[in-house]
C-alpha positions in Angstrom: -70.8 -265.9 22.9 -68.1 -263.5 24.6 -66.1 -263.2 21.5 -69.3 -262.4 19.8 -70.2 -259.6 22.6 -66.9 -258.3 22.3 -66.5 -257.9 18.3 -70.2 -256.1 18.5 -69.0 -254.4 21.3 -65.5 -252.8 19.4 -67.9 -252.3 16.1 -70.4 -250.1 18.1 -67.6 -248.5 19.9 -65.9 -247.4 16.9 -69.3 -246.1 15.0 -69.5 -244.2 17.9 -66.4 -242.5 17.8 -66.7 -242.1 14.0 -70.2 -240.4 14.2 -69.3 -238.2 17.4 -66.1 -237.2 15.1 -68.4 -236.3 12.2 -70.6 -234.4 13.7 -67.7 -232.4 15.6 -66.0 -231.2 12.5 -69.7 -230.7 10.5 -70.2 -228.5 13.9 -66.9 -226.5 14.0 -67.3 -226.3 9.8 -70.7 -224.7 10.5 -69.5 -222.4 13.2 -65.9 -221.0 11.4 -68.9 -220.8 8.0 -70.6 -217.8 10.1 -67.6 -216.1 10.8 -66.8 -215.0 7.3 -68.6 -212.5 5.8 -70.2 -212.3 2.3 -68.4 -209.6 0.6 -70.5 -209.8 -2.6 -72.4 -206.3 -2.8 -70.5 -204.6 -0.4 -67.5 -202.3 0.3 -64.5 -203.5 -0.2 -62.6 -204.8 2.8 -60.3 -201.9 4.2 -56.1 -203.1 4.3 -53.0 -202.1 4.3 -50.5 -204.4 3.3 -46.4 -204.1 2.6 -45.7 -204.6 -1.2 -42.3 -206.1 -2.4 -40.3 -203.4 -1.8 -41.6 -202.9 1.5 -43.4 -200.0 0.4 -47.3 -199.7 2.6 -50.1 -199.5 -0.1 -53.8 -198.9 1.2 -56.6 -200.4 -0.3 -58.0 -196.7 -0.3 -55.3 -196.0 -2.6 -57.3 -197.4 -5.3 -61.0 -195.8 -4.8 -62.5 -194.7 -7.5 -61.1 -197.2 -10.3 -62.5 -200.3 -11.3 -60.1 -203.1 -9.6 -59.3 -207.1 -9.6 -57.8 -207.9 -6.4 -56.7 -211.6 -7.2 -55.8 -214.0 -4.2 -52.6 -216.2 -5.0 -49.5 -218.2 -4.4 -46.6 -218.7 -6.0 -46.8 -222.8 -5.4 -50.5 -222.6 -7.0 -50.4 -224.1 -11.2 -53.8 -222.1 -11.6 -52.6 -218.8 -9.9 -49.5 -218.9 -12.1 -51.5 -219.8 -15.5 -53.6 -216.5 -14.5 -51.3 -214.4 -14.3 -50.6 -213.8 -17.8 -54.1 -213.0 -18.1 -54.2 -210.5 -15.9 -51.1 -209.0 -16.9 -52.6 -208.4 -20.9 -56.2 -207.1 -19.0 -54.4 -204.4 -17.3 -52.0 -203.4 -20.6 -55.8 -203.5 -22.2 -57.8 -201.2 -19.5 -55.1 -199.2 -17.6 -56.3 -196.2 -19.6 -60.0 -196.9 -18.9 -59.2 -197.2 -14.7 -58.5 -200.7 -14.2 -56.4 -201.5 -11.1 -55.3 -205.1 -10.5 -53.7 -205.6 -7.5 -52.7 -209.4 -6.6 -52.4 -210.2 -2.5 -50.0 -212.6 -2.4 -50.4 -215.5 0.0 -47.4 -217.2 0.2 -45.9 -218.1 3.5 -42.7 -215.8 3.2 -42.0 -212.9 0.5 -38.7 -214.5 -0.8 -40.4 -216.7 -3.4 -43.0 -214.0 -4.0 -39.9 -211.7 -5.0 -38.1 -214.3 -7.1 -41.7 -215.0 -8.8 -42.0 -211.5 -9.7 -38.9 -211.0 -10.8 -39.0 -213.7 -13.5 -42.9 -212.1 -14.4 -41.9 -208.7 -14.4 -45.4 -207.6 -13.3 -47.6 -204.8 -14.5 -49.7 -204.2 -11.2 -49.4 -204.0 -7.9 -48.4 -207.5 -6.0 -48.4 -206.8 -2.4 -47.7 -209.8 0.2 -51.3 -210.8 2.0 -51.9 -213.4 4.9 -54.8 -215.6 5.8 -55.9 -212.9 7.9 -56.6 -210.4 5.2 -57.9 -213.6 2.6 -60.5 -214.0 5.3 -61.7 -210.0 5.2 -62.5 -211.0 1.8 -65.1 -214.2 3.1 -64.6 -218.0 3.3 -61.9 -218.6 0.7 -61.5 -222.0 0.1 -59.6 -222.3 -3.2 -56.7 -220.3 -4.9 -56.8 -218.3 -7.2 -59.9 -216.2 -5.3 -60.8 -212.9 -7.5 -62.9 -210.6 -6.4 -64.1 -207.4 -8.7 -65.0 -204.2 -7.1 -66.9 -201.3 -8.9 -65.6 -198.0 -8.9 -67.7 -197.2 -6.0 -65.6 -199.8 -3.8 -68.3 -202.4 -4.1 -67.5 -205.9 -4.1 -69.7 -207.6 -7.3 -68.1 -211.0 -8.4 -66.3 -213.2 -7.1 -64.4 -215.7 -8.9 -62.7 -219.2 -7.9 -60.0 -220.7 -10.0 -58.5 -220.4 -13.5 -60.3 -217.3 -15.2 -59.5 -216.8 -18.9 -59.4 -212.9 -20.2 -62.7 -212.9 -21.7 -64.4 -214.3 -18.4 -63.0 -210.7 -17.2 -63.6 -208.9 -19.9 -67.2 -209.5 -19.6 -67.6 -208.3 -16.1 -65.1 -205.2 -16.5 -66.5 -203.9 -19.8 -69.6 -202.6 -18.0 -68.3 -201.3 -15.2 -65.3 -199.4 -17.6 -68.3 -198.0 -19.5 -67.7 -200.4 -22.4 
């Protein structure tokens, strides 16, 4: 009978931990949820970040144009199969007012440097942080995207792999296409 006690004992013992442990991180999920705003339909978050050459670059640099600001990592296979992408959208809509800048979140600029040497970029890469991803809202996946109107409003947001005409199809309007 004691050995009985005791294995019911350790089994309630350790649901208990188990659901107390549950509901702690379903509690501190919920609480970091409300502290990220939702960008969608709004300005723009305000920045200024360093770009590779340790040059500043302001987000209100590009006001007025129709941009894809692109969250990404050199380690990420999905951030690096974009790029290409991007690269032929803004050879495509640079005349029309198309501004792609990509915030790189690495953890140090060295492999963003090497990265972009071998790429040979098009558009501005400047080197982000988790403290600007999160002016942008909970991002919880890389590549993020986010495309912003030429009134600095925030209008889609995009998680993962995008192919060109996925773009294409949001930028054509807002390029008066």
């Amino acid at each position: 009978m004691k050995k009985f006690f005791l294995n019911n004992s350790k089994r309630w013992m350790m649901s208990s931990i188990l659901a107390i442990t549950v509901l702690f991180v379903f509690v501190i999920f919920e609480m970091n949820a409300q502290n990220f705003p939702d960008v969608i339909g709004k300005q723009a978050p305000d920045w200024t970040l360093e770009n590779l050459e340790g040059k500043k670059i302001n987000s209100a640099d590009f006001r007025g144009k129709v941009q894809i600001i692109d969250l990404w990592a050199t380690w990420c296979p999905p951030c690096r199969k974009g790029i290409p992408e991007l690269m032929k959208l803004r050879e495509k809509y640079k005349a029309d007012g198309l501004e792609i800048i990509g915030i790189a979140l690495d953890n140090s600029i060295d492999p963003v440097k090497e990265f972009a040497t071998t790429m040979k970029f098009n558009y501005t890469i400047v080197f982000g942080n988790r403290r600007i991803a999160n002016l942008y809202g909970r991002i919880e996946a890389i590549p993020t995207t986010f495309i912003v109107d030429k009134t600095g409003k925030v209008v889609k947001k995009l998680v993962g792999y995008q192919p060109k005409s996925v773009f294409e199809a949001e930028l054509k309007p807002l390029l008066g296409k």
